[in-house]
C-alpha positions as CSV (number, residue, x, y, z in Angstrom):
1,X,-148.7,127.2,-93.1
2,X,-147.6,124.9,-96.0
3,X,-144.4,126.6,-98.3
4,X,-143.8,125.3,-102.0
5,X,-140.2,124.4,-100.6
6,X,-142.3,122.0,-98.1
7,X,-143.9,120.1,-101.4
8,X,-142.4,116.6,-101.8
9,X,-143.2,113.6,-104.5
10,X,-144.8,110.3,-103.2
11,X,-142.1,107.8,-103.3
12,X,-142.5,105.6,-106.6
13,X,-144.2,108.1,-108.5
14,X,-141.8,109.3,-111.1
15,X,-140.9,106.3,-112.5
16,X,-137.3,106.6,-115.1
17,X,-137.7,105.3,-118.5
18,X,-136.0,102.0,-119.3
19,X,-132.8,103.0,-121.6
20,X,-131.5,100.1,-123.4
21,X,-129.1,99.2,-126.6
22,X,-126.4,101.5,-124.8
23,X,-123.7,98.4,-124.5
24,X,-123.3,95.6,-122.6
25,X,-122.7,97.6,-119.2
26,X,-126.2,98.8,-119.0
27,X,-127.4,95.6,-118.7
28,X,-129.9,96.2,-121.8
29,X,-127.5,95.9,-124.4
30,X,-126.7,94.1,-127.6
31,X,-130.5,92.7,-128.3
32,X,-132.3,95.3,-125.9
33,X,-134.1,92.8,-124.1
34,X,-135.6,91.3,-127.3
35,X,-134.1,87.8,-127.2
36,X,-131.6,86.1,-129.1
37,X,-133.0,87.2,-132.6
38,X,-131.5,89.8,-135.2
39,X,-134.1,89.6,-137.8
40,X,-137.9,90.4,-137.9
41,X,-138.9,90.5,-134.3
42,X,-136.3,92.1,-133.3
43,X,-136.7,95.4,-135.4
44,X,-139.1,98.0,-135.1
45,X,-142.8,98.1,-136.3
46,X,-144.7,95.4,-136.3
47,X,-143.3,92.2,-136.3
48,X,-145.2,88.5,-137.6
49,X,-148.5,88.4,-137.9
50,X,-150.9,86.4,-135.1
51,X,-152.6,85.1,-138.0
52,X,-149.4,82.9,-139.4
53,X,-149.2,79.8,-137.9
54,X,-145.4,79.1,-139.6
55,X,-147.0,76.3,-142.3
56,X,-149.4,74.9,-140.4
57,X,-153.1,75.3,-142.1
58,X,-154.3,78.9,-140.5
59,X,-157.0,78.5,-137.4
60,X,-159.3,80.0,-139.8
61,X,-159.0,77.5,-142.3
62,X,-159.8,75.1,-140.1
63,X,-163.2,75.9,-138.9
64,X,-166.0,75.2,-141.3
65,X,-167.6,78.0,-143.0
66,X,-171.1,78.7,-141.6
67,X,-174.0,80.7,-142.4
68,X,-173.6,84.0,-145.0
69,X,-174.0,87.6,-143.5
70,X,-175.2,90.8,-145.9
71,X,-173.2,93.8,-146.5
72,X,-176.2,95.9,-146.0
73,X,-178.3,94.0,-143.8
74,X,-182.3,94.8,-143.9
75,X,-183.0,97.1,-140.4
76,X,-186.7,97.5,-140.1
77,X,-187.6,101.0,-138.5
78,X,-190.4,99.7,-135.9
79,X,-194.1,100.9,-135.3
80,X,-196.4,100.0,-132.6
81,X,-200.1,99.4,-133.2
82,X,-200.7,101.1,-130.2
83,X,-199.0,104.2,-131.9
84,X,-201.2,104.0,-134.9
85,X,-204.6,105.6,-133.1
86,X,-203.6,108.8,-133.1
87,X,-204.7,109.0,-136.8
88,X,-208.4,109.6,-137.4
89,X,-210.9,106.7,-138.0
90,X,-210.4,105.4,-141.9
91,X,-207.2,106.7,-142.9
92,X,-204.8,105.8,-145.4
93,X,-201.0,105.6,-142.9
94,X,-198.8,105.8,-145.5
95,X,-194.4,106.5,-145.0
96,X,-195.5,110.6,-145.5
97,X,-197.6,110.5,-142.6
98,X,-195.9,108.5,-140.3
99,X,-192.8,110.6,-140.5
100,X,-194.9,113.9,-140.5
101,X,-196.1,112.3,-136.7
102,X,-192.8,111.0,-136.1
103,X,-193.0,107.6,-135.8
104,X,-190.3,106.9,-138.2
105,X,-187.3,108.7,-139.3
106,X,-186.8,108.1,-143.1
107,X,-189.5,107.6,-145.6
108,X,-187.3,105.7,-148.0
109,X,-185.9,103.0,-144.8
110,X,-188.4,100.3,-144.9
111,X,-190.8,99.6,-141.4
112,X,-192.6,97.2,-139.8
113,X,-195.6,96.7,-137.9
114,X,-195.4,95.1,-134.4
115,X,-198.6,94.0,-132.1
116,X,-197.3,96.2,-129.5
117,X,-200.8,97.5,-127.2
118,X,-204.2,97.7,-128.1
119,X,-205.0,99.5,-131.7
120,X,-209.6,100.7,-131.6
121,X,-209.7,102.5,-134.6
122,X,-210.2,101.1,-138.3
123,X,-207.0,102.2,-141.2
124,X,-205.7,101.3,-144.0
125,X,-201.7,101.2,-143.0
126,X,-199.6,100.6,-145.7
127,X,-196.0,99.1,-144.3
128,X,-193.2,96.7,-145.6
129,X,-193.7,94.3,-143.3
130,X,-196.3,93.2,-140.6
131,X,-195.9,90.7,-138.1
132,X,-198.9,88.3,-138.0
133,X,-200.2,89.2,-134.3
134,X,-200.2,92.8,-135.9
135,X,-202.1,92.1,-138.9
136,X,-204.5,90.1,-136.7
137,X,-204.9,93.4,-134.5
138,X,-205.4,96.0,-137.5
139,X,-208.3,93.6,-138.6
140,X,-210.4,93.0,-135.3
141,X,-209.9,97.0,-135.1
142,X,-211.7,96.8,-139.0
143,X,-208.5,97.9,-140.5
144,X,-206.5,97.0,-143.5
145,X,-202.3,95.7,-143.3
146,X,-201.5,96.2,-147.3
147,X,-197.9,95.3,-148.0
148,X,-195.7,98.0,-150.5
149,X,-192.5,97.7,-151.6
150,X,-189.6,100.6,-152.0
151,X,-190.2,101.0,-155.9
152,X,-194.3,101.8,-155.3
153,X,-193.4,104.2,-152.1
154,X,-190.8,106.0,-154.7
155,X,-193.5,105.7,-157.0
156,X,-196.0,107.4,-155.0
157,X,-193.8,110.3,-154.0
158,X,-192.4,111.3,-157.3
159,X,-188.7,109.7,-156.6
160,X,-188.6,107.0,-159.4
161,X,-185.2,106.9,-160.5
């Protein structure tokens, strides 16, 4: 039977800090194993930037500018066609009934239509945006794709601001 006085370490497992600016005879003295300098590098906290380039034009100044990116780009919330028979034959979908079935999480995010599966009953679906496989699909189905924007849905609900 094992005693705790039997318990021993793995070798290499404690490993001792490195001590250094505690004079020459330590072997890390003087600069602490920072190099030759006394000035910015050599002090705590951050030292120069990656960014500077010491006078020479910045990498990023180089490269062309390309392209612009919004601050708040537009994120569609996404509904199938094949989601949109559960609703009765000749229906008005509006954003109220779609989230009361859960097919989208905010009414006042904008959504999209996709021709995702097969859609056999005829409604009016009111949406942002349609894509033009799904607009083809609502109308074989003898359906309507009529396009709102965000001030008729706040409009609609009583929201105008």
């Amino acid at each position: 039977m094992m005693q705790i006085h039997d318990l021993q370490s793995l070798p290499n497992r404690r490993k001792r800090k490195r001590i250094v600016g505690r004079g020459r005879g330590s072997g890390r003295g003087k600069t602490s194993g920072r190099g030759h300098g006394r000035k910015q590098n050599a002090r705590a906290g951050r030292g120069i930037l990656r960014s500077l380039e010491g006078g020479q034009i910045p990498l990023i100044r180089r490269l062309p500018k390309v392209g612009f990116r919004r601050r708040s780009p537009l994120v569609y919330q996404i509904i199938k066609t094949s989601d949109l028979d559960r609703f009765a034959n000749g229906t008005t979908v509006d954003a109220v009934k779609l989230k009361e079935h859960r097919l989208i999480q905010n009414v006042f995010k904008p959504y999209k239509v996709l021709a995702t599966g097969d859609m056999k009953k005829s409604l009016t679906i009111q949406a942002y945006a349609f894509s033009k496989s799904a607009v083809e699909k609502i109308t074989q189905a003898g359906g309507k794709a009529e396009h709102i924007n965000q001030k008729i849905l706040k409009q609609n609900l009583g929201q105008a601001k």
